[in-house]
C-alpha positions, -999 to 999 in steps of 0.1 A, spaced: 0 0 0 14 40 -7 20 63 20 -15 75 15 -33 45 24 -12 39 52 -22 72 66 -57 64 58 -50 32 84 -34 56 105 -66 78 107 -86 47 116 -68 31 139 -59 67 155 -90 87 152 -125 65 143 -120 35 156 -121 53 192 -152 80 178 -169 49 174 -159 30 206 -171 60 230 -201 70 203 -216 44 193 -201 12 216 -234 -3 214 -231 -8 177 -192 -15 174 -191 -48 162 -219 -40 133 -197 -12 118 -172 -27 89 -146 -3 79 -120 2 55 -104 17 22 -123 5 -10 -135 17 -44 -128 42 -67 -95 62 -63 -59 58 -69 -53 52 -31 -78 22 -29 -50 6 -56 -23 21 -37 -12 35 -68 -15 73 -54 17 97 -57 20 137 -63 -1 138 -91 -28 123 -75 -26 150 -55 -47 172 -80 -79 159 -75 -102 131 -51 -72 135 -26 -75 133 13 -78 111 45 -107 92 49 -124 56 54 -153 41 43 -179 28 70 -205 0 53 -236 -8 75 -265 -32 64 -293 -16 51 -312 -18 89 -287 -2 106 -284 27 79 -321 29 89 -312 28 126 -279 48 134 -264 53 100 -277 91 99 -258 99 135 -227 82 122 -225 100 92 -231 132 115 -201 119 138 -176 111 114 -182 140 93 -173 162 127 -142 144 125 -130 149 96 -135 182 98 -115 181 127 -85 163 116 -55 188 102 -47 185 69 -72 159 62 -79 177 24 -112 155 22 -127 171 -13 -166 170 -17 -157 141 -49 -139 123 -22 -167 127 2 -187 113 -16 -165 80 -19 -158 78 19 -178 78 51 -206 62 60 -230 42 32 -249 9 29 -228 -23 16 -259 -24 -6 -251 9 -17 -215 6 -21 -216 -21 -42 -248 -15 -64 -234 22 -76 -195 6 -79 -212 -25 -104 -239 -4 -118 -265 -33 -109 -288 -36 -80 -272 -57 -62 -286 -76 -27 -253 -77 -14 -263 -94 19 -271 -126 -4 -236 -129 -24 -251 -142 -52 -251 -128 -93 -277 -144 -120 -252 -153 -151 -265 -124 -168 -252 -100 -141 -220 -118 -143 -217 -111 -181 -231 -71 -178 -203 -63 -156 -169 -46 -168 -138 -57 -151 -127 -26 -141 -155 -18 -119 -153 -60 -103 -117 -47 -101 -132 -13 -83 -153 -36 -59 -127 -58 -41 -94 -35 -45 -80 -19 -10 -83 -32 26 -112 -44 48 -96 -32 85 -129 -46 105 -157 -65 97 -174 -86 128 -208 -91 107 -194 -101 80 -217 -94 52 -194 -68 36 -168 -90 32 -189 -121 24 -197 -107 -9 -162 -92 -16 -149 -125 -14 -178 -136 -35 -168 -114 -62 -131 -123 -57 -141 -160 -64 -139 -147 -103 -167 -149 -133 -188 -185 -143 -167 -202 -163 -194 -198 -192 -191 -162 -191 -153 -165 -184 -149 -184 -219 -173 -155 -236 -154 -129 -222 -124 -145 -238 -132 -158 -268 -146 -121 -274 -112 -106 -266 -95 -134 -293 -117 -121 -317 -110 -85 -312 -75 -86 -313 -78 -107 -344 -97 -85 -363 -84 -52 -354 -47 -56 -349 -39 -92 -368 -63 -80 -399 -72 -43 -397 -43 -30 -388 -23 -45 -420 -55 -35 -444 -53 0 -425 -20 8 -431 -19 -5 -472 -43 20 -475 -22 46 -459 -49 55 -434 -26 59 -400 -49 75 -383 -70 39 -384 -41 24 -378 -37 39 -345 -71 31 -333 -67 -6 -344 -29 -7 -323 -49 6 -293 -75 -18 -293 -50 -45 -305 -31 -33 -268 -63 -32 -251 -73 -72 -261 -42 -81 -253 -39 -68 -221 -77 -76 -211 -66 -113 -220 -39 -120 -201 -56 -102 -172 -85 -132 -185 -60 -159 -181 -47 -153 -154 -77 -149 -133 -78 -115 -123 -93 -83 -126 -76 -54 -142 -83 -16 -129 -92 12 -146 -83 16 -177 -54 40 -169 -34 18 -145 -40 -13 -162 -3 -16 -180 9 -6 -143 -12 -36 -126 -4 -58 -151 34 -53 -146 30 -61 -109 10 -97 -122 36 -104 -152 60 -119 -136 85 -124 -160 78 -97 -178 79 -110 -214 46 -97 -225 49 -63 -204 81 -53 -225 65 -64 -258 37 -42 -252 56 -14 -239 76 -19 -272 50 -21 -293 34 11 -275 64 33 -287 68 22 -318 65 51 -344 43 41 -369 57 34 -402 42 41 -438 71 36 -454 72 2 -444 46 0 -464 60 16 -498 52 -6 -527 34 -36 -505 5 -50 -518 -26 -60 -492 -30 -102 -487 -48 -118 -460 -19 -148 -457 11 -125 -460 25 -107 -432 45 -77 -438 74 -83 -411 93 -50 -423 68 -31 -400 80 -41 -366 46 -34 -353 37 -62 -376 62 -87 -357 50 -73 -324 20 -80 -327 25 -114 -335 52 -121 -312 17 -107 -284 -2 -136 -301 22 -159 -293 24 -152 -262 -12 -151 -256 -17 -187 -275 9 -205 -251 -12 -187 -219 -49 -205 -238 -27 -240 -236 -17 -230 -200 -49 -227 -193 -61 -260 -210 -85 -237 -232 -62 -254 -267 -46 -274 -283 -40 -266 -319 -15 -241 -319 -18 -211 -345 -7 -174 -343 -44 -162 -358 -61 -157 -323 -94 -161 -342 -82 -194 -349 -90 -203 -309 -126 -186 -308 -145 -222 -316 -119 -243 -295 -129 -219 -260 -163 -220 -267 -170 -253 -272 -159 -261 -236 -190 -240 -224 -209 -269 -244 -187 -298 -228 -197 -282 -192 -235 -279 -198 
C-alpha cells in the first residue's frame, strides 16, 4: 500500500476507531470499515499527481441496510465532525462522496452499476456477463480493516471467487476475436491503405485485447483503464509480454514500411516491426490459452482459438 493508504489506516486506527468505541459502543461490532473503491489510493497506486484531485484522508464505513435505517444518519453526523477536525485531512466534496458512511448495498450497487442484494452474495449469469472488469476490479481493491458481521466482506470475497466459467470463456473468446480482427487483420489492411490515423485506433484496441486477456488468463481483474499496463506489470512476472507491449506502444508508426506492398490476407509484412510485435503478443497469448487447458492446436491467428474456447462451455452444460 502507498503512504496515503497507510495514513488512511493511521486515521482509523488513530481517530475513528475510538469516535466509534465512545459513540456508538453499542453498535461497534456492526460497523465494517476500511479503504475501497474508486480512487488511486484504494489501488495504492497514489503519488504527487494524485494530488490534484479526489485527494484526502478518509475511510469508508459499510452498515447493512437496517442499521443505515437505525444509526447510519448519527454516524455519518459523527464522522463528518471528524473529519472536519483532523488537520490536513484535504477530504474534497468528490472524495466525500467516496468515503464515510453508506450501505454495503449501496456501495456495491453504484460501484457494479447493478442492483445488487449484497447481503445474499449471489449474481444471475446475466449479471456476471453485464459487468466490466474494471469496476469487479473497483469492488474488491483496497483493505477491509474490521468486519465482525461479515456481510461486507462475504460478498467481496464472492466477487473475488472470479466470473462463471461460461461467461469467463465468452469474455475471452470475445477478446481473441477483437485482437484478431483489429490488430492481426485491420491494422495491415489500414496501413496499405495509408490511413494511420485507423491504424492507431486498431494498435490501441490490439493493446487493449491483449492486455484484457492476459488479465483473463490469469484470473484476475484489471483496474481502470489507466493503471491497467501498471497492474499488469506487478502480475507479469516475467515480464515477457509487459516489455513487448511497452515496445509495441512506442513504436512510431511506419508508412514507409509500407512503400510498394501490396494487401493479402496470408502474407505478413514483417518490415513493419509493429507487424512482428503483434504477433510475437499472439504468441504469447496462445501458449497462456494452452496453460490454461483452453487449446490445443496451436496457431498465431487468435481467431483461430474462438471455436476451441467455446465449445468447452458446451462440454460443461
Amino acid at each position: 500500500m502507498s503512504k496515503v493508504t497507510d495514513k488512511n489506516r493511521w486515521f482509523y486506527d488513530n481517530c475513528v476507531a475510538e469516535m466509534i468505541h465512545r459513540r456508538f459502543p453499542q453498535y461497534e461490532g456492526r460497523i465494517a470499515v476500511g479503504i475501497a473503491g474508486e480512487g488511486s489510493d484504494c489501488f495504492g497506486y497514489d503519488d504527487e499527481i494524485s494530488r490534484d484531485h479526489d485527494f484526502g484522508t478518509g475511510v469508508c464505513l459499510w452498515l447493512t441496510d437496517e442499521d443505515m435505517a437505525r444509526f447510519g444518519n448519527l454516524l455519518s453526523i459523527a464522522y463528518n465532525e471528524l473529519v472536519d477536525s483532523v488537520e490536513r485531512s484535504y477530504l474534497t466534496e468528490r472524495l466525500r462522496e467516496r468515503r464515510g458512511v453508506m450501505s454495503i448495498r449501496r456501495f456495491y450497487s453504484n460501484i457494479l452499476n447493478i442492483e445488487c442484494d449484497a447481503e445474499t452474495p449471489s449474481l444471475s449469469e446475466e449479471q456476471w456477463y453485464r459487468l466490466d472488469h474494471s469496476c469487479l476490479k473497483t469492488a474488491t481493491n483496497g483493505e477491509v480493516f474490521r468486519d465482525d458481521l461479515g456481510v461486507f466482506t462475504a460478498f467481496r470475497r464472492y466477487l473475488m471467487g472470479y466470473y462463471p466459467d461460461r461467461v469467463w470463456r465468452m469474455r475471452i473468446a470475445e477478446q481473441l476475436h477483437e485482437y484478431a480482427s483489429s490488430f492481426q487483420v485491420n491494422y495491415a489492411r489500414c496501413m496499405t491503405r495509408r490511413d494511420t490515423v485507423a491504424a492507431e485506433l486498431c494498435r490501441a484496441r490490439g493493446i487493449s485485447s491483449a492486455m484484457e486477456l492476459f488479465f483473463l488468463l490469469k484470473r484476475e481483474y484489471p483496474p481502470y483503464y489507466k493503471w491497467t499496463f501498471r497492474a499488469l506489470g506487478e502480475l507479469d512476472t516475467e515480464g515477457a509480454l509487459t516489455a513487448k507491449l511497452r515496445e509495441l506502444s512506442e513504436e512510431r508508426i511506419r508508412p514507409e514500411a509500407w512503400e510498394g506492398t501490396r494487401y493479402h490476407p496470408n502474407r505478413l509484412n514483417y518490415k513493419d516491426r509493429i507487424v512482428s510485435l503483434s504477433e510475437e503478443i499472439a504468441s504469447e497469448i496462445e501458449e497462456m490459452l494452452a496453460q490454461s487447458g483452453l487449446i490445443k492446436v496451436m496457431s498465431r491467428y487468435l481467431e483461430t482459438h474462438v471455436d476451441a474456447v467455446l465449445k468447452g462451455i458446451n462440454k460443461k452444460a
